[in-house]
KEKE-3310 file (N, C-alpha, C; in steps of 0.2 Angstrom, whole numbers, plus 5000, padded with zeros to 4 digits):
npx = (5100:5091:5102:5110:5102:5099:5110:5114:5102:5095:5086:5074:5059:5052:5056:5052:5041:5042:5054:5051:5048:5064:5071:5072:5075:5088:5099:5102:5112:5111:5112:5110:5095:5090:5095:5086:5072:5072:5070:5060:5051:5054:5047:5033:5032:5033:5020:5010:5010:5007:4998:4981:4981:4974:4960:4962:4962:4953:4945:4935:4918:4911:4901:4888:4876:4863:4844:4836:4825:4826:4829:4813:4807:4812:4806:4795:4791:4794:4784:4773:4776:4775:4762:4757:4762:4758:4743:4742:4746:4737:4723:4718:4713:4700:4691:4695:4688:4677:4663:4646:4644:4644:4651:4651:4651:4664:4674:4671:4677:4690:4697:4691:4700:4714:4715:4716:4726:4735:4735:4739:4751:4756:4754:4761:4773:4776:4775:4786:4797:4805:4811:4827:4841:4853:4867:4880:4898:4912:4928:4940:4957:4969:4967:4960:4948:4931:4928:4914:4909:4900:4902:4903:4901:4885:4881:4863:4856:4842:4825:4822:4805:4805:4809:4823:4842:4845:4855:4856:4865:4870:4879:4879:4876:4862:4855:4838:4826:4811:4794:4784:4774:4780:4794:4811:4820:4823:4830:4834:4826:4832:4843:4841:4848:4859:4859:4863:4862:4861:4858:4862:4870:4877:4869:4865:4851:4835:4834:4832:4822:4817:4818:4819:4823:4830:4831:4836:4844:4854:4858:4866:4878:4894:4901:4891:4897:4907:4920:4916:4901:4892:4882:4876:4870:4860:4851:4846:4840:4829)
npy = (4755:4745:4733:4735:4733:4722:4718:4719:4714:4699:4690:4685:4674:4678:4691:4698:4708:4717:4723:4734:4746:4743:4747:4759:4766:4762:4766:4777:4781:4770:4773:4787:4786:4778:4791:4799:4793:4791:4805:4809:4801:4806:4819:4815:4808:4820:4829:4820:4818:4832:4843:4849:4867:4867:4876:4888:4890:4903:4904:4896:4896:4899:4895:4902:4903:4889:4884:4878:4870:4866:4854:4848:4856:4855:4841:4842:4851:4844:4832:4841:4844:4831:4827:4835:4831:4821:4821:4826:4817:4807:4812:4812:4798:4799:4802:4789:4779:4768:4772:4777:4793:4806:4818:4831:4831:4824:4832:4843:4838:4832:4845:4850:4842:4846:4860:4862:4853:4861:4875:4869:4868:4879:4887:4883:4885:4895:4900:4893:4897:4909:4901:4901:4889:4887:4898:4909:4915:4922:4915:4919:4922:4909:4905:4921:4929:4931:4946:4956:4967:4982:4979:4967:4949:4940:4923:4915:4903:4892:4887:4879:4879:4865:4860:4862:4866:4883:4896:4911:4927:4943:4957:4964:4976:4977:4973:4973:4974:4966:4966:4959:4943:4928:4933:4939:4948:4956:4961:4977:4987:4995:4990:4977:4973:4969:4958:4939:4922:4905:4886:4872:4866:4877:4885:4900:4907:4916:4924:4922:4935:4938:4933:4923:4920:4914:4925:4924:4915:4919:4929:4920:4918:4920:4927:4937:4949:4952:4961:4974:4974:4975:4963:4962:4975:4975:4964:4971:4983:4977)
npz = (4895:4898:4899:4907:4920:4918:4921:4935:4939:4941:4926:4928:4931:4941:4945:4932:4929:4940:4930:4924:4934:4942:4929:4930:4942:4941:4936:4947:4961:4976:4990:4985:4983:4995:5003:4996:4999:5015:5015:5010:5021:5032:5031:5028:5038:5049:5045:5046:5059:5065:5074:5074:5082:5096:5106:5116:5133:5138:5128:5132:5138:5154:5168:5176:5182:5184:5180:5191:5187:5175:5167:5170:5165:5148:5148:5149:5138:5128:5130:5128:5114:5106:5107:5102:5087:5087:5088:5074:5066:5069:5069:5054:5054:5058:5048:5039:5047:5048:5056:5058:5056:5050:5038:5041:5055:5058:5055:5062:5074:5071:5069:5082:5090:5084:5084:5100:5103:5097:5103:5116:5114:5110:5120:5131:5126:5125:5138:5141:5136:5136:5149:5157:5157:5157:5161:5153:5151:5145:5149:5158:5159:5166:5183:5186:5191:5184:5174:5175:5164:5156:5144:5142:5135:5138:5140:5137:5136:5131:5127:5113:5101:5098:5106:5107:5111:5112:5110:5116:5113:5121:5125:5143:5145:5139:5144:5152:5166:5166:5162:5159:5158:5166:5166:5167:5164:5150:5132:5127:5117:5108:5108:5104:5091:5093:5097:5098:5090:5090:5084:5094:5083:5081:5070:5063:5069:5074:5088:5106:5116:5130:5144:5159:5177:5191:5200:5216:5216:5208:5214:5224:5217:5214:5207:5206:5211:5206:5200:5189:5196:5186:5184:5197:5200:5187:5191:5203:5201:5195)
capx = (5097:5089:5107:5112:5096:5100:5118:5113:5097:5095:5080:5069:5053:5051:5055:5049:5034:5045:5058:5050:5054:5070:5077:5069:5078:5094:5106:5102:5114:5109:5113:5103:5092:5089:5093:5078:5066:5074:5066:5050:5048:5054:5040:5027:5030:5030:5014:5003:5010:5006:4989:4979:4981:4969:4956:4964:4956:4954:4939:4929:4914:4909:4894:4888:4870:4861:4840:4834:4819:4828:4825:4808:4803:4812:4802:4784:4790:4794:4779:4769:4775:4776:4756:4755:4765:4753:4736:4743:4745:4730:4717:4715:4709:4691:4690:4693:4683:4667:4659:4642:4645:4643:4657:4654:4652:4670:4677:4674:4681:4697:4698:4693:4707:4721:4715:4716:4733:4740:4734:4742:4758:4760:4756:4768:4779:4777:4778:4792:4804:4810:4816:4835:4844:4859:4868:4889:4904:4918:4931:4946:4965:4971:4967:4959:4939:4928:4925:4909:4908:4893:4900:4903:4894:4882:4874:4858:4854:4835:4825:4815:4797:4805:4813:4831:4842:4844:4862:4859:4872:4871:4880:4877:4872:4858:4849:4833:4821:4804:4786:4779:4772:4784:4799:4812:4825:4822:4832:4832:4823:4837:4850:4840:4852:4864:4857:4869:4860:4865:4858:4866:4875:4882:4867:4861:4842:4830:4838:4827:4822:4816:4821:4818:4829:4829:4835:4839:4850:4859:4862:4872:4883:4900:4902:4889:4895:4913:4925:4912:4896:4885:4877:4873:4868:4853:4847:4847:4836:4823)
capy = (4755:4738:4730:4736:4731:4714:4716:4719:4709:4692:4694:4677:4677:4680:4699:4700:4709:4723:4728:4742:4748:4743:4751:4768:4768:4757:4773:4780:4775:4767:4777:4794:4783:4779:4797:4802:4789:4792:4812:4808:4796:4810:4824:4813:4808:4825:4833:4817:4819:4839:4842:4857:4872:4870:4882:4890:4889:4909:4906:4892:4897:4896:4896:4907:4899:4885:4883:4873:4865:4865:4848:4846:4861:4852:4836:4846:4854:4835:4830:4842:4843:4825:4826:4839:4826:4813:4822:4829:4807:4804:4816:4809:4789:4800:4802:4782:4774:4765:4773:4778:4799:4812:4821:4838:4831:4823:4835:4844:4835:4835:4853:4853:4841:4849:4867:4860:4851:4868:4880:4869:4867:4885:4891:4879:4887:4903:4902:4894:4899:4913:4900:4900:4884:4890:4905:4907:4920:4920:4912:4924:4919:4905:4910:4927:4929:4936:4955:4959:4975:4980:4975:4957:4945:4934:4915:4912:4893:4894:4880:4883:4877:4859:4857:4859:4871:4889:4899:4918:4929:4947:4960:4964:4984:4978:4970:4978:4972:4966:4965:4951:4937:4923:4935:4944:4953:4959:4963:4983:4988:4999:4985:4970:4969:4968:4947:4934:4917:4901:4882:4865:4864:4882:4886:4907:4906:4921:4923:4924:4940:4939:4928:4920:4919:4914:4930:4922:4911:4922:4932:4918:4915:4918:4931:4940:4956:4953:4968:4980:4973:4977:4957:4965:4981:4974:4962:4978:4986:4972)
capz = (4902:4901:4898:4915:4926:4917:4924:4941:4942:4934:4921:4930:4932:4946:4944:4926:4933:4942:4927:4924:4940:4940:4925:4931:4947:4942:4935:4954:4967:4979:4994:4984:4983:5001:5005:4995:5003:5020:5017:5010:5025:5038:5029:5029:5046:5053:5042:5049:5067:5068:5076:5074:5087:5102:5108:5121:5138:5136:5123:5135:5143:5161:5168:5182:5182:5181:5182:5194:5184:5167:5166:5170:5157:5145:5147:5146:5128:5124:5128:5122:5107:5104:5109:5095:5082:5089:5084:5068:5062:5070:5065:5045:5056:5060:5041:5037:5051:5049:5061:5055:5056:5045:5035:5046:5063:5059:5050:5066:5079:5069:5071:5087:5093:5082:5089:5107:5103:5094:5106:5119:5114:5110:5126:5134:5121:5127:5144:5144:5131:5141:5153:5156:5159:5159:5160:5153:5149:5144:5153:5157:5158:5172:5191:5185:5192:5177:5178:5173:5162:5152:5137:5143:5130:5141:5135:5137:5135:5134:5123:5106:5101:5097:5116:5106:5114:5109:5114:5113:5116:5120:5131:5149:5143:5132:5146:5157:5168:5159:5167:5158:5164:5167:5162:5173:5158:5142:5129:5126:5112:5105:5108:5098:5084:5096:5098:5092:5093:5089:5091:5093:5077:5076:5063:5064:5070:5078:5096:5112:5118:5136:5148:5165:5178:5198:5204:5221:5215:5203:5219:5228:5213:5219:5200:5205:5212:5206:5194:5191:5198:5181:5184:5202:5195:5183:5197:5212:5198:5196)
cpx = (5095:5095:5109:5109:5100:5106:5118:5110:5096:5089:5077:5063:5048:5050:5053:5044:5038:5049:5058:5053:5059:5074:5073:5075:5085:5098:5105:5106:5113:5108:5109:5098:5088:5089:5087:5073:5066:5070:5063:5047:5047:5048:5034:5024:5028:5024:5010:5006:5006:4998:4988:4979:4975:4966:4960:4958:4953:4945:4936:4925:4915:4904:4893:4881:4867:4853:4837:4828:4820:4826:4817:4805:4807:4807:4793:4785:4789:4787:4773:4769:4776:4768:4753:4754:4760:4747:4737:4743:4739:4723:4715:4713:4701:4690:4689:4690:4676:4661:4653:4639:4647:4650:4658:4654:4661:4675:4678:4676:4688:4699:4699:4702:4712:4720:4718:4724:4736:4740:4738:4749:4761:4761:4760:4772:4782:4778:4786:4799:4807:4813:4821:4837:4850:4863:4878:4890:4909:4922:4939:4953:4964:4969:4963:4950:4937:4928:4921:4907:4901:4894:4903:4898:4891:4877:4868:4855:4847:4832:4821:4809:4798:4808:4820:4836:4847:4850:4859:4861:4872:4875:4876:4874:4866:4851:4843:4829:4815:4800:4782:4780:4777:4793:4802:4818:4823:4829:4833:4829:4826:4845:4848:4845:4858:4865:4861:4863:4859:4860:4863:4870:4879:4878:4865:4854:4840:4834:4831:4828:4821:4817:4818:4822:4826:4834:4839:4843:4857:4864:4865:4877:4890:4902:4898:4890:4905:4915:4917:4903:4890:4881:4872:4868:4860:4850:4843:4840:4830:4822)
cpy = (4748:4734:4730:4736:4724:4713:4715:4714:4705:4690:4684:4679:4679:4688:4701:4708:4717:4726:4734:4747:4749:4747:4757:4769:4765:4762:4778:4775:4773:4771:4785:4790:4783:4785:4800:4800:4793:4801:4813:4806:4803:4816:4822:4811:4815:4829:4827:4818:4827:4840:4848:4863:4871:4873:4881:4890:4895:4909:4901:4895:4895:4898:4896:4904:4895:4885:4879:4867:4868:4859:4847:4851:4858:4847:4839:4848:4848:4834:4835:4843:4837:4825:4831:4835:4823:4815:4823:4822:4805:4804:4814:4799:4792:4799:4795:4779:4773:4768:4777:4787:4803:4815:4827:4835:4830:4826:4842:4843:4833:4842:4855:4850:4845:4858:4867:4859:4859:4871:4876:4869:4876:4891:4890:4883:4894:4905:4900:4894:4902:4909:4900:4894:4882:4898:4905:4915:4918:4921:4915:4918:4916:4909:4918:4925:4935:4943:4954:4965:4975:4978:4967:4955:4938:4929:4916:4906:4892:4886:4882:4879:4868:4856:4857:4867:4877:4895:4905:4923:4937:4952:4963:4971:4983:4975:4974:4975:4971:4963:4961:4947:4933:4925:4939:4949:4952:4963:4973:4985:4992:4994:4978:4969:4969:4960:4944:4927:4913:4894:4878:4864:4870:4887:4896:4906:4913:4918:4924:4932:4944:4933:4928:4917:4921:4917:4927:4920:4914:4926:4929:4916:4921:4924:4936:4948:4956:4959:4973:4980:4974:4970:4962:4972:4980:4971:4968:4981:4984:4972)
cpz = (4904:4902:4906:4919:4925:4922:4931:4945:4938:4933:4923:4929:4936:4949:4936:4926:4933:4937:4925:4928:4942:4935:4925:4935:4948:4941:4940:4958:4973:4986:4993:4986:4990:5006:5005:4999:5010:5021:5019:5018:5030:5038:5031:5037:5050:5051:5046:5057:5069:5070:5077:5081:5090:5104:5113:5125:5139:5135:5128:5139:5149:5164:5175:5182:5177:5184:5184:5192:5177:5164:5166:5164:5152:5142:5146:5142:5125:5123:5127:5117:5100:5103:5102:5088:5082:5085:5076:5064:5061:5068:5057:5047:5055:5054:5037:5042:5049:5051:5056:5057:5051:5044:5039:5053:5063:5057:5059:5073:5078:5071:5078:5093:5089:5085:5095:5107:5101:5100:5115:5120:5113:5116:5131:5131:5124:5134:5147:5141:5132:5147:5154:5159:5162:5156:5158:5150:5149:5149:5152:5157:5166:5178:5190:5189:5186:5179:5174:5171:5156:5147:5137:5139:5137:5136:5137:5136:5136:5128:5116:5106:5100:5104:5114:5109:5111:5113:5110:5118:5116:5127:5135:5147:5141:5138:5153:5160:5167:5164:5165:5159:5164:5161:5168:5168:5153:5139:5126:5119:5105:5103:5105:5093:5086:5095:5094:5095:5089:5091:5090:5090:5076:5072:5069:5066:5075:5087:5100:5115:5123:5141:5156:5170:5186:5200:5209:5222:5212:5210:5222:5223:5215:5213:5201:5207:5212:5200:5195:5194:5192:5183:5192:5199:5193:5190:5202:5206:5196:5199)
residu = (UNK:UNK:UNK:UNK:UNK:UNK:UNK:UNK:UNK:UNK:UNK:UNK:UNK:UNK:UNK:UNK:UNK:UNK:UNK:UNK:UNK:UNK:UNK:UNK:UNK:UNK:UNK:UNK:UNK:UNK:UNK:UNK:UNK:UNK:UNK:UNK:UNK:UNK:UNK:UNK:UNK:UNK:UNK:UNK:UNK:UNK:UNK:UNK:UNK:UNK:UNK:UNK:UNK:UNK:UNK:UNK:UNK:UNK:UNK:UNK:UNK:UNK:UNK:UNK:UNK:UNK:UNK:UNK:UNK:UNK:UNK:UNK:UNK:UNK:UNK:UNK:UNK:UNK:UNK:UNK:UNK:UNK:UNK:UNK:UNK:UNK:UNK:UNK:UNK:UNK:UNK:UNK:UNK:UNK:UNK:UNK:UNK:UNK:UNK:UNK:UNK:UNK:UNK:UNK:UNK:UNK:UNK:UNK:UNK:UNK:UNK:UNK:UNK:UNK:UNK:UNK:UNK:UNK:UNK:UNK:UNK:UNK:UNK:UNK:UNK:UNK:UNK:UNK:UNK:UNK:UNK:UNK:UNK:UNK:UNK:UNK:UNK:UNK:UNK:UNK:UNK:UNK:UNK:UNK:UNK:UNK:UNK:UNK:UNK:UNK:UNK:UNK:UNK:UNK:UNK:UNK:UNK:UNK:UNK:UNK:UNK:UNK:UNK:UNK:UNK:UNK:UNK:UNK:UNK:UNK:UNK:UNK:UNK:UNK:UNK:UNK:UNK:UNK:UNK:UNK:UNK:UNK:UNK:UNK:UNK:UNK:UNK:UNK:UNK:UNK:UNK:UNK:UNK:UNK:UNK:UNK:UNK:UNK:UNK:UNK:UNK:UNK:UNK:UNK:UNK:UNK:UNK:UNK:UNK:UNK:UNK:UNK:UNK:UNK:UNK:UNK:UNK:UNK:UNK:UNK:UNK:UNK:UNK:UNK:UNK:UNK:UNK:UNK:UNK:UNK:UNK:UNK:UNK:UNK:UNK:UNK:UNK:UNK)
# end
């Protein structure tokens, strides 16, 4: 085999280096040869060209409300829970400073600011966790308007205790009218394990269970009393 590379190619030093090479693929003629490449080449091209299947436009939400002061309730969870952060650093300075104060007086002045802090951020928490931000369904086929049946899944967009935002997803049957304070739907009590809820990343977390929502507006929404009226429906019942 070597005999016959030689005979082809002249053993300098220039190819020294590749012989190997060569008397691999020297008893192939040449035209196999470039066949075979010419395959490879055309494989490889069409596996990196193919691009994964698209979400159909089918599966995209659309969203039938949006709350008018999502933003500003965002920014007061920020900063109260930034204000919480703050004492929680803070509070171990009363412990190293100079100041000429006794171990209980400062011991309880810690306390009372991180009580003060806590107890404020959780009732910000609470009032407005049920707020909705945004409201979404799924998005039917081209040109279609949604119908809304009871067992349509509706979004939720609400916010968690960290101001990050909190998707949960239940159908239209599951929802009732709720009497507490800075709430206007609840979840049914027999339909909770209905709750799918979601945040940011995807991850499973405890879903929201009562919600707040400007009626008013829901009623000028253009979906609200289209296919079978169940959105209409709950509202008229509230």
């Amino acid at each position: 085999m070597l005999s016959t590379v030689s005979k082809r190619v002249p053993l300098t030093r220039s190819n020294f280096i590749s012989l190997p090479v060569l008397a691999f693929y020297a008893p192939y003629p040449k035209s196999r040869l470039y066949s075979n490449f010419n395959s490879i080449r055309t494989y490889s091209t069409a596996s990196t060209t193919s691009t994964p299947t698209s979400t159909s436009a089918s599966e995209e939400p659309i969203t039938i409300y949006e709350g008018p002061f999502a933003t500003a309730a965002k920014r007061l969870k920020v900063f109260s829970f930034s204000s919480l952060g703050l004492t929680l650093v803070l509070t171990p300075a009363l412990f190293l400073s100079d100041a000429a104060i006794g171990i209980a007086p400062r011991t309880t002045m810690a306390a009372v600011a991180l009580i003060t802090s806590t107890a404020s951020t959780l009732a910000i928490h609470w009032c407005l966790a049920p707020y909705v931000a945004r409201v979404s369904v799924p998005k039917p086929s081209l040109g279609q308007v949604p119908i809304l049946t009871p067992d349509t899944p509706i979004t939720f967009e609400t916010l968690s205790l960290t101001a990050r935002p909190l998707y949960t997803t239940v159908p239209l049957r599951s929802l009732e009218p709720s009497t507490r304070l800075f709430t206007t739907w609840k979840v049914k009590k027999e339909c909770e394990h209905l709750v799918q809820a979601r945040n940011k990343k995807g991850k499973r977390v405890a879903g929201q269970k009562t919600f707040f929502l400007h009626l008013e507006l829901l009623e000028g929404s253009k979906y609200y009393d289209k296919g079978g009226g169940e959105l209409a429906r709950i509202v008229r019942i509230g």
